[in-house]
PAROMI-873693 format. One record per atom (N, C-alpha, C, O): residue number from 1; residue in three letters; chain; atom name; x, y negated, z. Coordinates in steps of 0.2 Angstrom, whole numbers, plus 5000, padded with zeros to 4 digits. Each point is the difference from the previous one (the first is absolute). Example, Ala and Ser with C-alpha at 12.3 -4.5 7.8 and 13.67 -1.06 7.14 Angstrom:
<sites>
SITE|k|r|c|a|u|v|w
SITE|1|ALA|A|N|5066|5028|5039
SITE|1|ALA|A|CA|4996|4994|5000
SITE|1|ALA|A|C|5004|4994|5000
SITE|1|ALA|A|O|5005|5001|5003
SITE|2|SER|A|N|4993|4994|4993
SITE|2|SER|A|CA|5004|4994|5001
SITE|2|SER|A|C|4996|4995|5003
SITE|2|SER|A|O|5003|4994|5001
</sites>
This chain:
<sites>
SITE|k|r|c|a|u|v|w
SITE|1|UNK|A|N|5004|5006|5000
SITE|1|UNK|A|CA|4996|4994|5000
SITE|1|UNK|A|C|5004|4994|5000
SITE|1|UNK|A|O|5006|5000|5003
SITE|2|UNK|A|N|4993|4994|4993
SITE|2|UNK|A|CA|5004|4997|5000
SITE|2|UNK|A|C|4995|4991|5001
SITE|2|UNK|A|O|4995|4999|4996
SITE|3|UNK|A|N|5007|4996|5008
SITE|3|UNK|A|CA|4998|4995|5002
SITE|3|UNK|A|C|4998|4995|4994
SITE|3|UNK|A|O|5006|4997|4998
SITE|4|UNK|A|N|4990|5000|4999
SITE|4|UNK|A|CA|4998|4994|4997
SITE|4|UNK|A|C|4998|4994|5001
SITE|4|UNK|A|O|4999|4999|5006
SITE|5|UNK|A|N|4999|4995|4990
SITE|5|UNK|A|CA|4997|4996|5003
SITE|5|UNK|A|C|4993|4998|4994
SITE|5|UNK|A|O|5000|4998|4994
SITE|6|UNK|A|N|4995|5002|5009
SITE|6|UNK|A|CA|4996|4997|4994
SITE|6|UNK|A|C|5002|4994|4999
SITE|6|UNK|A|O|5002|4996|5004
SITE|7|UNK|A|N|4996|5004|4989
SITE|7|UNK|A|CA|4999|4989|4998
SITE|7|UNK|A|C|4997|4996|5004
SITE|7|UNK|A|O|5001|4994|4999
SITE|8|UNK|A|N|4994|5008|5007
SITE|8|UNK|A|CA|4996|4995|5003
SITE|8|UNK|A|C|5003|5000|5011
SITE|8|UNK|A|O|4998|4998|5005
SITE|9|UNK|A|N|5010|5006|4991
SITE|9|UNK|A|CA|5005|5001|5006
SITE|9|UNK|A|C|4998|5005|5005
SITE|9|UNK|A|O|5003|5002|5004
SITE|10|UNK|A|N|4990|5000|4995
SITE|10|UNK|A|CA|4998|5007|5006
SITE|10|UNK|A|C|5006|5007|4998
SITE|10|UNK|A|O|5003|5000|4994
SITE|11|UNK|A|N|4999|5004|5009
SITE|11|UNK|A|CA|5005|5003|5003
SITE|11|UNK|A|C|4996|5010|4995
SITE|11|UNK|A|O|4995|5003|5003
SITE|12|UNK|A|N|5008|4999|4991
SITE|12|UNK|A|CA|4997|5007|5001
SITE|12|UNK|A|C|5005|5008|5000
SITE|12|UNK|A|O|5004|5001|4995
SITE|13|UNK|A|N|4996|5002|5008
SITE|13|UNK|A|CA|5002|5006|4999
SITE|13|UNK|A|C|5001|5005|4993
SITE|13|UNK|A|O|4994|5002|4999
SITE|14|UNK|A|N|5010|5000|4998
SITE|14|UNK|A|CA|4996|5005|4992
SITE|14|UNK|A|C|5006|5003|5000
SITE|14|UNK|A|O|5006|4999|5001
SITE|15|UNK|A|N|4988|5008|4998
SITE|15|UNK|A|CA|5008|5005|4999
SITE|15|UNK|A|C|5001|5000|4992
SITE|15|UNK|A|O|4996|4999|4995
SITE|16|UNK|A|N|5010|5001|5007
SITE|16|UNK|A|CA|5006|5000|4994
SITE|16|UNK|A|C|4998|5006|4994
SITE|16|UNK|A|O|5000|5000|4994
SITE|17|UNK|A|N|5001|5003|5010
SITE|17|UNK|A|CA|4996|5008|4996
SITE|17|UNK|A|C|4995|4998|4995
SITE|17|UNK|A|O|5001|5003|4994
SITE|18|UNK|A|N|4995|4994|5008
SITE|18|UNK|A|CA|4992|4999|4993
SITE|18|UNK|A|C|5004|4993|4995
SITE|18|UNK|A|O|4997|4998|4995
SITE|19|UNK|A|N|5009|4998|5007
SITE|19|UNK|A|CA|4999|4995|4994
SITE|19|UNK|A|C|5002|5004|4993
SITE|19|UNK|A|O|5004|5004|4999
SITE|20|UNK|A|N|4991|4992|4997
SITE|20|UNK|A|CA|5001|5003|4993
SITE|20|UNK|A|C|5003|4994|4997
SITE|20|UNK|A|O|5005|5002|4996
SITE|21|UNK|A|N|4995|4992|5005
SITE|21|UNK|A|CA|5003|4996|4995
SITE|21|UNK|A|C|5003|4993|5003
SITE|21|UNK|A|O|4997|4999|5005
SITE|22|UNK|A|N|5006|4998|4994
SITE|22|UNK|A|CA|5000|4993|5001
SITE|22|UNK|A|C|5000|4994|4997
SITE|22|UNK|A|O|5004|5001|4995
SITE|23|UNK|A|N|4993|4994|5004
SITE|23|UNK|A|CA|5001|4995|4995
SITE|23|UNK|A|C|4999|4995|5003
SITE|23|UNK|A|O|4995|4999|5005
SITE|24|UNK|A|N|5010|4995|4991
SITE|24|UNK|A|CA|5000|4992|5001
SITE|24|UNK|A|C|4997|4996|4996
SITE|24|UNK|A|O|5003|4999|4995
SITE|25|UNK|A|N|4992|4998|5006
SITE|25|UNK|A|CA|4995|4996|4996
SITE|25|UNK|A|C|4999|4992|5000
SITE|25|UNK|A|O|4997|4997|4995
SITE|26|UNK|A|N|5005|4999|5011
SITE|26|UNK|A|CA|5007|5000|5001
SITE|26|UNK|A|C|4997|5002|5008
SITE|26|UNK|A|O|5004|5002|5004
SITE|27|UNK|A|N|4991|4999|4999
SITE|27|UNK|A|CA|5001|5005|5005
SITE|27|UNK|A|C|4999|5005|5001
SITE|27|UNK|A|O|4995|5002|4997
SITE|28|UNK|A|N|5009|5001|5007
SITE|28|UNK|A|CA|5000|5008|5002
SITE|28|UNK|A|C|4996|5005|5000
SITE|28|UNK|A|O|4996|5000|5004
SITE|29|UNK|A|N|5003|5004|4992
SITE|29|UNK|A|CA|4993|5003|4998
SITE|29|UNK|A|C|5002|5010|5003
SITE|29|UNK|A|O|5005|5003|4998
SITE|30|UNK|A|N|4993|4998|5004
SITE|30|UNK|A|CA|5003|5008|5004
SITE|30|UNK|A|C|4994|5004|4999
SITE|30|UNK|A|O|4995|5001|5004
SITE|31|UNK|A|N|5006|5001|4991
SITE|31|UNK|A|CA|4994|5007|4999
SITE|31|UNK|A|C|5000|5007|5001
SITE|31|UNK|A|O|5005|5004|5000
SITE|32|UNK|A|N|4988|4998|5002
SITE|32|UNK|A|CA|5003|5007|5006
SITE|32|UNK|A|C|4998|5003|4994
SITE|32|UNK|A|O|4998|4999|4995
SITE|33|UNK|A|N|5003|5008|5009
SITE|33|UNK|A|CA|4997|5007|4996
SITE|33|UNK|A|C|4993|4999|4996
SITE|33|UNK|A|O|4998|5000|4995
SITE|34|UNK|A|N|4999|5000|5012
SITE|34|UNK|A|CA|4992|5001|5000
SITE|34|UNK|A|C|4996|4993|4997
SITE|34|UNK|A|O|4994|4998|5001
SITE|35|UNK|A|N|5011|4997|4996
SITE|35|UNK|A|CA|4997|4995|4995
SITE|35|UNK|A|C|5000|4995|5005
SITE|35|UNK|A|O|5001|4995|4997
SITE|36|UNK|A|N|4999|5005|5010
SITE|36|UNK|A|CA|5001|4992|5002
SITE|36|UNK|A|C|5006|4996|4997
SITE|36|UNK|A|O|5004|5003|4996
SITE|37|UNK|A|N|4995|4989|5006
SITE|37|UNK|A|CA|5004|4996|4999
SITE|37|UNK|A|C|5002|4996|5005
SITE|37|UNK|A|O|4995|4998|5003
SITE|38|UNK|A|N|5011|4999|5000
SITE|38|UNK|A|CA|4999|4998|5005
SITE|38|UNK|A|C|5005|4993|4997
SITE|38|UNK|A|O|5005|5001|4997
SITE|39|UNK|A|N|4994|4994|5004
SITE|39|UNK|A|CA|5002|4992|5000
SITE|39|UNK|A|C|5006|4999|5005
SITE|39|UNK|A|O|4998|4998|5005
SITE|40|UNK|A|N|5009|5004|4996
SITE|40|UNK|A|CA|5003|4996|5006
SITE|40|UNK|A|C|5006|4996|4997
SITE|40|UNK|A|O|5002|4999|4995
SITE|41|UNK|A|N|5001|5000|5010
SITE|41|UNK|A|CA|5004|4995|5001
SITE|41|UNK|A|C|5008|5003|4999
SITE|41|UNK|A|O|5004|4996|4998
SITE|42|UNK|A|N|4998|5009|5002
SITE|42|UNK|A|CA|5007|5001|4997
SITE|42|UNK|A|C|4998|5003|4993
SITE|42|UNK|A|O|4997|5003|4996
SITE|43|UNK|A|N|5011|4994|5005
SITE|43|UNK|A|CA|5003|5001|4991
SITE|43|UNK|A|C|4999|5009|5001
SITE|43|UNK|A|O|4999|5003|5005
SITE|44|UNK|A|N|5002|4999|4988
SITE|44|UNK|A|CA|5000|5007|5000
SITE|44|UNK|A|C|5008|5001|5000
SITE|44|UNK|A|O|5001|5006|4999
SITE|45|UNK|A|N|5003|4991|5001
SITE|45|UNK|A|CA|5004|5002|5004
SITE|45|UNK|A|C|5001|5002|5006
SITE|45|UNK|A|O|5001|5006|5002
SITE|46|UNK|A|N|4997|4989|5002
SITE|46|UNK|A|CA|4998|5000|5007
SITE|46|UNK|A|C|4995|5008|5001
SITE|46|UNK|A|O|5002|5003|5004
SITE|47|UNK|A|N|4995|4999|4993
SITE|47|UNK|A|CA|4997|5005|5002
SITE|47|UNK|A|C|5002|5006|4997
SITE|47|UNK|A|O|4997|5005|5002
SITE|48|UNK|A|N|5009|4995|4993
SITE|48|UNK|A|CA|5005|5005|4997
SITE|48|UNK|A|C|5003|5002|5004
SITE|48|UNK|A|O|5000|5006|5001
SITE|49|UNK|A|N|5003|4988|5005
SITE|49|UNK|A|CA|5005|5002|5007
SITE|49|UNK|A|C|4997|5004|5004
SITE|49|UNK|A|O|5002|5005|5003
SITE|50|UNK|A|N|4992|4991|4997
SITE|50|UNK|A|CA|4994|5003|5006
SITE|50|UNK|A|C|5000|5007|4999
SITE|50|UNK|A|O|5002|5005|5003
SITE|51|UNK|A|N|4996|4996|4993
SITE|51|UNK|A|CA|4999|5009|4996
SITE|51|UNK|A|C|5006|5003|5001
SITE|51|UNK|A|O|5000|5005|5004
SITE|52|UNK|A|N|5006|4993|4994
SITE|52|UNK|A|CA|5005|5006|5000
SITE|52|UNK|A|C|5003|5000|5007
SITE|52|UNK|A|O|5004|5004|5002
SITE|53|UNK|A|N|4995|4991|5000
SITE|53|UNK|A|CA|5002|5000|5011
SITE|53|UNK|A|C|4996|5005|5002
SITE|53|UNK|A|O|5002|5003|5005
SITE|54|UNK|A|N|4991|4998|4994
SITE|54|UNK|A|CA|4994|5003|5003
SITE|54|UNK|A|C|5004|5007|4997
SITE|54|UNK|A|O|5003|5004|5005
SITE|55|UNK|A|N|4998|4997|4991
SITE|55|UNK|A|CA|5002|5006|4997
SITE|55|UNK|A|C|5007|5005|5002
SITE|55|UNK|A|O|5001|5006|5000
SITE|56|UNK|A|N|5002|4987|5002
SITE|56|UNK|A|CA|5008|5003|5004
SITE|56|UNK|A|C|4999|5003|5005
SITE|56|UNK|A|O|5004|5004|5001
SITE|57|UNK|A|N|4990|4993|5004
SITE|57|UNK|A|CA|5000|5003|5007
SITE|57|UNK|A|C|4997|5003|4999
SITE|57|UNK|A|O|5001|5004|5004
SITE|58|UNK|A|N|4992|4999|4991
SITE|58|UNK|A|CA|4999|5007|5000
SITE|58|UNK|A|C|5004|5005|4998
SITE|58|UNK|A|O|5000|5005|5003
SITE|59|UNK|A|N|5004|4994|4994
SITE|59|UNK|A|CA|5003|5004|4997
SITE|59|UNK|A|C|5007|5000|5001
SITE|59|UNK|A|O|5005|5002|4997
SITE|60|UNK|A|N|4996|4994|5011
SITE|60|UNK|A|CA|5006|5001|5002
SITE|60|UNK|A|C|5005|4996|4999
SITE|60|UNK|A|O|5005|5000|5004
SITE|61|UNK|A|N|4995|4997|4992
SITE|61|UNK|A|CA|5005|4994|4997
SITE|61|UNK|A|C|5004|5003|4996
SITE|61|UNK|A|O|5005|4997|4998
SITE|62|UNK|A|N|4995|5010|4998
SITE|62|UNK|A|CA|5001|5001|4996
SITE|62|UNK|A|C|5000|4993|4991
SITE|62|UNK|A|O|4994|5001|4997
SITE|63|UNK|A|N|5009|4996|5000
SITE|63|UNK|A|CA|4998|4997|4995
SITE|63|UNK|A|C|4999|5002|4995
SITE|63|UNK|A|O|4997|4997|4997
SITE|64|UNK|A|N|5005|5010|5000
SITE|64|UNK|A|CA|5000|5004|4994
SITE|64|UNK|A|C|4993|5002|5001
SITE|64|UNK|A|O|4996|4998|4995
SITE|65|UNK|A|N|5000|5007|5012
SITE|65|UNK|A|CA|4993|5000|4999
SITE|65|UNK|A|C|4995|4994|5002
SITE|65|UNK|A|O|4994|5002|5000
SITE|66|UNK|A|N|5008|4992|5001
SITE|66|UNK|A|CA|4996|4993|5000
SITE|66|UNK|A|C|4998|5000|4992
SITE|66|UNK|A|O|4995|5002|4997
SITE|67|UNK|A|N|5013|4996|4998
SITE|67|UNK|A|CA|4998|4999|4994
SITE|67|UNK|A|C|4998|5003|4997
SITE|67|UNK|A|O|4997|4997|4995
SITE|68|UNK|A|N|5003|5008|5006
SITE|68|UNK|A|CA|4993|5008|4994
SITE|68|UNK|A|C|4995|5000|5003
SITE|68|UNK|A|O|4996|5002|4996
SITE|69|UNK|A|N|5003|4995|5011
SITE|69|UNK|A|CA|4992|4999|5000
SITE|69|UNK|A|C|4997|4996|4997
SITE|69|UNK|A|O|4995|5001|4997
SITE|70|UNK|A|N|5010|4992|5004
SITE|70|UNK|A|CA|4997|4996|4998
SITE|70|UNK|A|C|4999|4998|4993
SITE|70|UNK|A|O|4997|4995|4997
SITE|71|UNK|A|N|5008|5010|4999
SITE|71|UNK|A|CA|4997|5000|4993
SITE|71|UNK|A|C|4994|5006|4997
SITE|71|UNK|A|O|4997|5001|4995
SITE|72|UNK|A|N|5003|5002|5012
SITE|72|UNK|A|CA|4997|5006|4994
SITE|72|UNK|A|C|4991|4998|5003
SITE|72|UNK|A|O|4995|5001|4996
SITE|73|UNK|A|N|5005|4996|5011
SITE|73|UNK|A|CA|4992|4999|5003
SITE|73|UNK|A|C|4999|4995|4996
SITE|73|UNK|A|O|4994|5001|4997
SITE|74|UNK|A|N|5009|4992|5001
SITE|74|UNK|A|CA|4996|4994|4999
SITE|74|UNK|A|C|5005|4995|4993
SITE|74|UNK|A|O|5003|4995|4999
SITE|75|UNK|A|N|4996|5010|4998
SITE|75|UNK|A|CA|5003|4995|4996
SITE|75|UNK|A|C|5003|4994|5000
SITE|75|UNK|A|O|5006|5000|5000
SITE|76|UNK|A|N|4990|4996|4999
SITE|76|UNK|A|CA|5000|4991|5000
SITE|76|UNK|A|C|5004|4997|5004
SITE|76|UNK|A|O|5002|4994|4999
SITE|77|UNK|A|N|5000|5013|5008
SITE|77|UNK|A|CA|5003|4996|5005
SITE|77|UNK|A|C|5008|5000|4998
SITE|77|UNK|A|O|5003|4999|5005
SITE|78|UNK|A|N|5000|5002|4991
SITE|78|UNK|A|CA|5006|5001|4996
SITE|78|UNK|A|C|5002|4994|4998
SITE|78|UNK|A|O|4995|4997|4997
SITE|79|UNK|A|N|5008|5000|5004
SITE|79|UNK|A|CA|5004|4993|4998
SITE|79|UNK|A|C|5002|5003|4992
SITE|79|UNK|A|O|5002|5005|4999
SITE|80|UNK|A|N|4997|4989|4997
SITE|80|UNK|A|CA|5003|5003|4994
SITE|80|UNK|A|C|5008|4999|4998
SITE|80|UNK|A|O|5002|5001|4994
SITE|81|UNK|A|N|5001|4997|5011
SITE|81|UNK|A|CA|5008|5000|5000
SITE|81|UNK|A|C|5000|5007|5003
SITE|81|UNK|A|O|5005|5002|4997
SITE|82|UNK|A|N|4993|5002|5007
SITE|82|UNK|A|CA|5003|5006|5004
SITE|82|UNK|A|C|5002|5005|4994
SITE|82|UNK|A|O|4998|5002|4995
SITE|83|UNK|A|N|5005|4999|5007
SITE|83|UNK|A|CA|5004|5008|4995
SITE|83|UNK|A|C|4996|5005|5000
SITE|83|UNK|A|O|4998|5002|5005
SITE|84|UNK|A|N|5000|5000|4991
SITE|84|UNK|A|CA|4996|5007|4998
SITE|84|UNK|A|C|5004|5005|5006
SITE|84|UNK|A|O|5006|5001|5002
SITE|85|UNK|A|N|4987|5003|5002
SITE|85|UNK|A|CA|5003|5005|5004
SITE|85|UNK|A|C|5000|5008|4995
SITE|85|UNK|A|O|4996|5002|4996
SITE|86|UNK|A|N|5011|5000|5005
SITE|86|UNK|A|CA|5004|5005|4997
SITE|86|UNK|A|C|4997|5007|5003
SITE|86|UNK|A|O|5004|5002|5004
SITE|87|UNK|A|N|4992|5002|4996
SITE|87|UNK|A|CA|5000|5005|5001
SITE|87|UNK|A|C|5008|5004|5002
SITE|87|UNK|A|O|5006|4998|4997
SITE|88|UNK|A|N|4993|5006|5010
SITE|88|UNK|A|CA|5007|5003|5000
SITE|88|UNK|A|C|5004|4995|5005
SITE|88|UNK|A|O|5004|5002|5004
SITE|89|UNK|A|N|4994|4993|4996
SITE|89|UNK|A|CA|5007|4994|5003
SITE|89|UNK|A|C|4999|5001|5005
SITE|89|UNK|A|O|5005|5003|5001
SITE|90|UNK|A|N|4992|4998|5004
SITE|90|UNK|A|CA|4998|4999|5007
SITE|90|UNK|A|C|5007|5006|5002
SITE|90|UNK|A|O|5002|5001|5006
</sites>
């Protein structure tokens, strides 16, 4: 689960798991699995960090299995500078 802010600054919880997508319009548009949309206030940056921090302490602070989750559950959540994850490298 990871901490947000809506646009109207009220404070919401979302797990990381359901985001399917991100986009900047120019604000932050965070859409889930199950079709909500939610309006907040970080960059999707900011919620790229959020996601793979969530992800290290699940999984231990391992960074090889943060990065493969976080390519293989959500797509969008991928910076498009990061390097293609390599099967095998881990």
């Amino acid at each position: 689960m990871i901490h947000l802010t809506r646009i109207n600054k009220l404070g919401l919880v979302v797990n990381a798991d359901l985001i399917e997508q991100i986009e900047t319009t120019p604000d932050t548009v965070v859409h889930l699995t199950g079709g909500q949309k939610l309006v907040v206030r970080e960059s999707a940056d900011e919620i790229i960090r959020k996601v793979v921090e969530y992800r290290q302490l699940i999984h231990g602070g391992c960074p090889l299995a943060t990065a493969a989750s976080a390519r293989f559950s959500a797509n969008a959540l991928v910076h498009p500078d990061t390097p293609p994850f390599e099967k095998g490298s881990e």
